[in-house]
N, C-alpha and C positions, 0 to 999 in steps of 0.2 A: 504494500500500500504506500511506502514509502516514495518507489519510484514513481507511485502517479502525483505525490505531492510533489517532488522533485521538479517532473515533468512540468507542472501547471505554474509553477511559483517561476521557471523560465522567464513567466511574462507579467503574472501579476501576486500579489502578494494575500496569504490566505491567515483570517485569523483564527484562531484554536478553535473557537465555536462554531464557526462558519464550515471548521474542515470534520471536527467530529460531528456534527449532522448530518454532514456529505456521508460521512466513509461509513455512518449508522447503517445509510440506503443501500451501502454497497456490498453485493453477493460475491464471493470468490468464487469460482467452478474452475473445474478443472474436467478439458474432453479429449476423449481418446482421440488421437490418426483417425481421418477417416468417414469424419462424424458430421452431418449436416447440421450447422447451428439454424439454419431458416433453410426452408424449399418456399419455392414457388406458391403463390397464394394464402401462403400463413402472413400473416401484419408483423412486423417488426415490434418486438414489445421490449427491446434493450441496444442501449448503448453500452458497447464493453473496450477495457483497458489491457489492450496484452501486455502480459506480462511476461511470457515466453512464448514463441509458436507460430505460427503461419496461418493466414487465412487466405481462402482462394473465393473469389466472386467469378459467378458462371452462370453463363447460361446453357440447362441441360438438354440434349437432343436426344432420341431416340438413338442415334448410332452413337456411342461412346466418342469416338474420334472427330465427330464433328461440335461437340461440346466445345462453347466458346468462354476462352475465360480470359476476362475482361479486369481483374485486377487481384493485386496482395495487399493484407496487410500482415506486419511485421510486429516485433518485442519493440513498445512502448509507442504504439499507435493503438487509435479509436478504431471499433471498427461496427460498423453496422448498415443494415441497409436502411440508409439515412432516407432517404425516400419513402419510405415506409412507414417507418418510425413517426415521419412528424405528419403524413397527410393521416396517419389509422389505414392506411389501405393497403390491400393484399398485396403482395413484393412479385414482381416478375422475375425475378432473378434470385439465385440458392447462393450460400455463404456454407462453406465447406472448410473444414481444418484439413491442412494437409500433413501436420506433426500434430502431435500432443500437444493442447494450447490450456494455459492458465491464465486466467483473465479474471478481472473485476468489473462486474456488471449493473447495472443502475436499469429499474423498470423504468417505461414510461409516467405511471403516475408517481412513482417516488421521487423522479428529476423534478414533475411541476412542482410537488415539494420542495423540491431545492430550492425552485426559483423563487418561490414566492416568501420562505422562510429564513432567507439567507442573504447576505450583504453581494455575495460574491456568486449568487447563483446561477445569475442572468449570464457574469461576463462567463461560467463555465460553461453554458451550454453556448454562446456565442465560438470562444476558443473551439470546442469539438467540432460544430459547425464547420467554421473558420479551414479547420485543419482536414476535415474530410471533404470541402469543398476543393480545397487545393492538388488535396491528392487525385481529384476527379479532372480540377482545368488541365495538371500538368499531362496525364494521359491521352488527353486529348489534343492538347498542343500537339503531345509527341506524336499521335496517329498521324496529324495533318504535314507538319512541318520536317519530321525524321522518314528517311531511310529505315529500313527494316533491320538492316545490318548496324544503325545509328541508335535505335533503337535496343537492340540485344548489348552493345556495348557499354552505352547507358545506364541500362536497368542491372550490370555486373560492377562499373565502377562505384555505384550507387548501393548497391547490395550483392560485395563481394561472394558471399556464403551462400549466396542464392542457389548456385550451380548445384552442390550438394545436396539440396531441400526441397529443389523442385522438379517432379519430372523433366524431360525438355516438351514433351508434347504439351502442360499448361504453360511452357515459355513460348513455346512455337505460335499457339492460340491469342496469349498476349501481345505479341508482337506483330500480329496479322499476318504470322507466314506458315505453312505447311510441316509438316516436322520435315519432308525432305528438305526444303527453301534453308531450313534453319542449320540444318547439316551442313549443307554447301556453305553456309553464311560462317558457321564453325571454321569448317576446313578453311576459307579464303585466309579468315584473320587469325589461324595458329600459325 
């Protein structure tokens, strides 16, 4: 819990009572490899703090290999289908761990709590916002403006460890190319 106050005091300053109220609401879990935290048409009813672990956002197809996965999150990001979460409405898109993720989670109506109860509530849920909206512009930047192979090299210099933790077929999906595309794209730049 430590590193989520770490994390947030980055930018603004939290005082004792404002945080033991916060971290009252907040659930530890911990889930296996493997594990769908959301599918498709269930409503988003958490925002969560990893704390160790990998999340994969996808969207799933009937053929395994044509499943498009469209983002991570990593240890000491939000992560949620924010979309969801703030309209109530069912998520088109599954949130999948792809290691073993420990995380701290906050329901929906215990954040309104937050907000309403707390000096510091508003700018927290602003902050997650904030930071899961950027993870969303900068992906999209990169679809428009990178290269594929601009892209693969980015998302390693960015997230050396990556290679080890993700299959390449959800790298290959995230970067818009084919697992063969991404092979050749390997072999050019070793």
């Amino acid at each position: 819990m430590n590193t989520i106050r770490k994390y947030l005091e980055e930018t603004i300053s939290i005082e004792d009572s404002d945080w033991d109220f916060f971290t009252s609401r907040l659930e530890q879990r911990t889930v296996k490899k493997r594990t769908k935290l959301l599918t498709i048409n269930e409503v988003e009813n958490h925002i969560s703090f990893i704390s160790s672990g990998i999340v994969r956002f996808l969207i799933p197809k009937e053929d395994l290999d044509k499943e498009i996965t469209f983002g991570f999150c990593f240890d000491n990001e939000f992560v949620s289908a924010y979309d969801s979460f703030l309209t109530r409405k069912p998520s088109l898109y599954e949130l999948e761990t792809l290691t073993k993720v420990t995380m701290w989670s906050i329901s929906y109506d215990d954040l309104q709590e937050v907000y309403k109860k707390t000096k510091i509530g508003n700018t927290l849920g602003r902050l997650s916002s904030e930071r899961l909206f950027l993870i969303k512009s900068k992906r999209e930047q990169s679809l428009l403006n990178e290269t594929a192979e601009e892209r693969y090299l980015n998302l390693f210099k960015e997230r050396p460890n990556l290679i080890k933790a993700i299959p390449l077929k959800y790298i290959a999906s995230y970067i818009g190319v084919t697992a063969q595309a991404l092979s050749r794209i390997r072999k050019r730049i070793s």
